[in-house]
N, C-alpha and C positions, 0 to 999 in steps of 0.2 A: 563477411557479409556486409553491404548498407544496411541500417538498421535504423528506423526512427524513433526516436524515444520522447514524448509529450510528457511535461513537468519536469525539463533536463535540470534543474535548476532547486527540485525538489528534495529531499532527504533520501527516499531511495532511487528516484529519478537520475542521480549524480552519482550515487554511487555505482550503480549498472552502467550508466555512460563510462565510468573512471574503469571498470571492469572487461569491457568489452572493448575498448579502446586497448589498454594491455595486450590482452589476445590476438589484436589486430586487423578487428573490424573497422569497420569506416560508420560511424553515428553523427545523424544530425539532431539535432535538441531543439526541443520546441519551450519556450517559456513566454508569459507575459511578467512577469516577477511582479503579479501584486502583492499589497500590503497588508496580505488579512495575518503576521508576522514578519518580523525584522528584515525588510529586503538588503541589507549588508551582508546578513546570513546569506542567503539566496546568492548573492554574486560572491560569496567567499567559496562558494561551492562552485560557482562556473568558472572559478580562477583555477581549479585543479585539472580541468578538461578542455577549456576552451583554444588555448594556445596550441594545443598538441595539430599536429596538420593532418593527422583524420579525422577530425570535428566540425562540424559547421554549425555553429550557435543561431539558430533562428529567434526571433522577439515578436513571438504572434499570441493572441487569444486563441483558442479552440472553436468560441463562437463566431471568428470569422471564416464564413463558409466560402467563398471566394480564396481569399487568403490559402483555408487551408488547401481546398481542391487544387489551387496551382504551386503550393508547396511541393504534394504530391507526383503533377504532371513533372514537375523541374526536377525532383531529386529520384524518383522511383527506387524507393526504399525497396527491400525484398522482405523485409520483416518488420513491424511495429509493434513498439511495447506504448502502453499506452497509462501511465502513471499519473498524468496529469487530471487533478481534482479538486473540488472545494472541499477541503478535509475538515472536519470538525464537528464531533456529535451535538453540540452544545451550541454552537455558531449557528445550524441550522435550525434552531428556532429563534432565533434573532434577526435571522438572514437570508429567510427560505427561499427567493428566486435568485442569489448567486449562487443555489444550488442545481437549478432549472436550468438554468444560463450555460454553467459549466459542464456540468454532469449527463444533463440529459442532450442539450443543444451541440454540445462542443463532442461528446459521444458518436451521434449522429453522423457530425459530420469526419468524424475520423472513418467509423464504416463505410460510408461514403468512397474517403478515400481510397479505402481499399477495395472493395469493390470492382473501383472502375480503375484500377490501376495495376491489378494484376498480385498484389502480394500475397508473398508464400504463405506468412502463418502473422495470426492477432493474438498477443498477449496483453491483458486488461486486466488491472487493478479491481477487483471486488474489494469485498470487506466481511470480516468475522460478524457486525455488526447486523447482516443480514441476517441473521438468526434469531435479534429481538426478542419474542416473548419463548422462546423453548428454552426448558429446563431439563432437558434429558441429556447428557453429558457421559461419552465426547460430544461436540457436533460433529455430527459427518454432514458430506456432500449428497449424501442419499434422504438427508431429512426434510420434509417443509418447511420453506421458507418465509409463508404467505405475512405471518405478524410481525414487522417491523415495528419500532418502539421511536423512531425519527424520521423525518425528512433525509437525513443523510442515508439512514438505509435503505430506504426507499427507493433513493433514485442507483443505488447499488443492485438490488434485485431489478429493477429497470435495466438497468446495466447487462445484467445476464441475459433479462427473456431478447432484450435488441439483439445481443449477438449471436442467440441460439438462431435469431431470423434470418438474419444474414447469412448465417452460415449454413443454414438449410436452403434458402432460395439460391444462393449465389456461391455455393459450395466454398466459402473462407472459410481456412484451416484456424480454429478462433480458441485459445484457452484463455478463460477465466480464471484468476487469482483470488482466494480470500484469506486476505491476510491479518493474523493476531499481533495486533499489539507492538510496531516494531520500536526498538530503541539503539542509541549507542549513540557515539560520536557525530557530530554535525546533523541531529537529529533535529524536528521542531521545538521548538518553544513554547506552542501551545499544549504540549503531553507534559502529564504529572511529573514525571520523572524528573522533568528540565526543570520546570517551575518550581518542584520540591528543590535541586537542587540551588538552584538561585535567591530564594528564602530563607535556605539553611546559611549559605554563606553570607547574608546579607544580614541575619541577626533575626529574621523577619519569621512569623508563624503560618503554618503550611495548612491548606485546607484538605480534610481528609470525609470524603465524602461518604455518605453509608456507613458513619460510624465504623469506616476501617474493613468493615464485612462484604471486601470483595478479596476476587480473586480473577487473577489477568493470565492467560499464555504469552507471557513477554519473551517477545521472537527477536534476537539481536541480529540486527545490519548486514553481518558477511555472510550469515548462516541466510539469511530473508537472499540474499545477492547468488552467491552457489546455487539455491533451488529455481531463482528466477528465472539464471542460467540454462541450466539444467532443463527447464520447461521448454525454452525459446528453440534449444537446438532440436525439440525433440515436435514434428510437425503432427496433431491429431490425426487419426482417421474416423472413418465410422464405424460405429460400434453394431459389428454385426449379430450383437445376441439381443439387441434394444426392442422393445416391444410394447407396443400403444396400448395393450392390454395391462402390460405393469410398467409404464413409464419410471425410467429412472432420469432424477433432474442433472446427475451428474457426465451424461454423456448421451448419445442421439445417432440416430440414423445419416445426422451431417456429422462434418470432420469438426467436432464440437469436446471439450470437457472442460470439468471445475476441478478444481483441487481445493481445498485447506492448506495455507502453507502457516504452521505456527511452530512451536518446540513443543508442544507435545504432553507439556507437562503445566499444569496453571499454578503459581505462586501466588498465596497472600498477599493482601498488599501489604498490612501490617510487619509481616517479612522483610518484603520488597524493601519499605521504608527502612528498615533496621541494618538492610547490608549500606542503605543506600549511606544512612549516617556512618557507621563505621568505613566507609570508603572516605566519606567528609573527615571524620573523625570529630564530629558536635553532633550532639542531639538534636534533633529538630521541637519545637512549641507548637501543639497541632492542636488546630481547630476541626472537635470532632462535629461533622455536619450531617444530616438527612441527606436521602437520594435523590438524585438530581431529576428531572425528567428527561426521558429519553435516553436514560443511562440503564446498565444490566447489570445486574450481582456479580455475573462470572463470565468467563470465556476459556473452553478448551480445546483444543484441535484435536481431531479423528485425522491423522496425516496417512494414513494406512496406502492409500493410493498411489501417495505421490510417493511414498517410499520404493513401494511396485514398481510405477512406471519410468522414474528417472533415477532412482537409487537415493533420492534428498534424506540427509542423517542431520540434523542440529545436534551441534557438538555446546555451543558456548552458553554454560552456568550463568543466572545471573550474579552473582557473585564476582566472577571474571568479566562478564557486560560491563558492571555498573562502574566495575575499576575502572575499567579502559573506557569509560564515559566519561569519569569524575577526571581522571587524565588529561583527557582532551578538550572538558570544559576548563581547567584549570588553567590551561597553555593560552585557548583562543581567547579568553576573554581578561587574562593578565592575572587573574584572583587567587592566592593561596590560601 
């Protein structure tokens, strides 16, 4: 398949690129490589795909609506994943319309693209995030989503109702993603996990926010890569048992669904932290802090669906993650 993938350049953006590439599709990558983290990271990652001669590295914003439209007309993708986002719970109240910009604008104009260009199926990045203020655990895809607790959520549940539109007026086959918590190797910088790491080696003390009293479905990289997979080859239909009488948000009368894709299982952080040290092999100095705004106690995945309808199993413990993280920060950045 051509396949377009926006954020190639991102954390799971790159890896899906490096994945699909393998297999033997032909991917073009969309990135701007801004600065809101380390853009060396960012091109350490387009150095694993970019050479390969079924890739075509594009260097565009998503807010260019022109740009992208004749992206589009020029490559005619058959399928887009669509990864590319202003990511950051906490960023977005520092920085609310580079979330506008991106999220909602650069969104836009991706449906756009497909639209009028004929593609077979939309795969989009949501977020666990959009669940905000519910405490009923798992989440599923069948719950209300209306109380987000950020601007980054926000424009995520935006994110959904745009492509349920599209895919109902203009019948694109569109799956939504919400993804828990991803980690591993060539991961951001801006997630705890990294920053813990980097602290710990550096001698430095870790900020642990909530007093420690959270609890995260930490979804690692290859297991997040397999299900993305697994979604992309798999084109929605409509859901002929759907009914306006008992609307369900996770699927529609268009060629429409959402998934949860997490592990399934929510770990401590407190935990988290403690495989994370004994993978360092030092204890970390932690600064126990209050809740941040726009932060949530917990997050757990109801995966029930995706298990159903693609067969998606997460196999990798973190324990075994956080090895094969502390590994691969160790290598890239020279530090023992």
């Amino acid at each position: 398949m051509k396949v377009l993938i926006t954020g190639s350049a991102g954390f799971i953006g790159s890896a899906l690129a490096l994945r699909l590439l393998e297999r033997g599709d032909e991917v073009i990558g969309i990135d701007n490589l801004n600065d809101y983290y380390d853009v060396s990271l960012k091109q350490a990652r387009l150095a694993r795909t970019e050479k390969h001669p079924a890739y075509t590295d594009v260097r565009m914003s998503l807010e260019d609506r022109e740009g992208v439209a004749e992206l589009f007309r020029t490559h005619r993708p058959e399928r887009v994943v669509n990864m590319a986002a202003q990511a950051g719970v906490r960023y977005s109240l520092e920085n609310p319309l580079a979330y506008v910009d991106t999220n909602l604008l650069g969104f836009a104009n991706i449906l756009e693209g497909c639209r009028h260009n004929g593609v077979e199926h939309l795969v989009y990045a949501s977020s666990s995030s959009v669940y905000g203020a519910n405490t009923n655990m798992p989440f599923s895809v069948h719950d209300n989503v209306d109380h987000p607790v950020s601007l980054y959520a926000a424009t995520k549940k935006a994110n959904e109702l745009m492509a349920h539109t599209y895919s109902h007026l203009y019948r694109i086959p569109v799956t939504g993603l919400r993804f828990f918590t991803v980690y591993g190797p060539w991961g951001r910088p801006d997630m705890a996990y990294f920053s813990f790491t980097r602290n710990i080696l550096e001698g430095k003390p870790i900020n642990v926010f909530n007093n420690g009293n959270h609890s995260r479905d930490f979804t690692y990289i290859d297991d997040i890569i397999e299900g993305v997979v697994r979604v992309l080859d798999r084109v929605p239909q409509p859901n002929p048992d759907w009914s306006g009488d008992h609307p369900d948000s996770a699927s529609s009368t268009a060629p429409y669904r959402l998934y949860n894709i997490g592990n399934n299982e929510p770990v401590e952080l407190m935990h988290y932290i403690a495989v994370l040290e004994k993978c360092l092999g030092r204890e970390a100095e932690k600064n126990m802090l209050p809740m941040q705004p726009g932060d949530v106690r917990a997050t757990y995945a109801d995966i029930d669906e995706l298990v159903r309808d693609v067969g998606y199993r997460p196999a990798t413990t973190v324990e075994d993650g956080l090895a094969r993280f502390v590994a691969w920060y160790r290598e890239f950045y020279g530090v023992s």
